[in-house]
C-alpha positions, 0 to 999 in steps of 0.5 A: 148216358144209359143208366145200367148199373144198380145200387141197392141198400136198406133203410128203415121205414121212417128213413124210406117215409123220409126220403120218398117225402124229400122226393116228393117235395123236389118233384123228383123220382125216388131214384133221382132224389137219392143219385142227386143228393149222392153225387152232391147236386142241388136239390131244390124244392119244387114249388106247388100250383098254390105256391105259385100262386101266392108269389104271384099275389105277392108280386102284385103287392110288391108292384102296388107298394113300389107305385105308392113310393113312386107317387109318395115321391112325385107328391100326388097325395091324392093318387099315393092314398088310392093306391094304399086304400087299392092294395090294402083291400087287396090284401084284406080279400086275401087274408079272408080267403084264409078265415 
């Protein structure tokens, strides 16, 4: 549906910085953001290339972590030590990005 009707109200400059930062972080338009949170929607919170990122890492690690259970189960000590040494150099390179 067109959107023909305007609303219009006045803020502070902290609430304007406030709300164009919320809105920024939803990934939303200013106008967006506000109508949503109006009208009671869920706004979420639009996760960055970088966030993207790290969750894919971590997905990784979760993978590694289950493959080590699985062996642990079978009793391959051999294997299960691997792929613990594997991940946890992994996880190392990953933090040294962080120094």
């Amino acid at each position: 549906m067109k959107k023909t009707k305007k609303i219009e109200f006045r803020v502070t400059l902290t609430e304007y910085l406030i709300i164009q930062k919320k809105a920024k972080e939803t990934g939303c338009s200013t106008s967006e953001f506000l109508r949503n949170t109006a009208l009671g929607y869920n706004v979420t919170y639009k996760l960055t290339e970088e966030e993207i990122e790290v969750y894919k890492e971590l997905n990784k690690f979760a993978d590694n972590f289950r493959r080590i259970g699985n062996l642990f189960k079978l009793g391959d000590t051999t294997a299960v030590k691997e792929t613990a040494v594997s991940t946890a150099l992994l996880i190392r390179e990953h933090l040294n990005k962080l120094i």
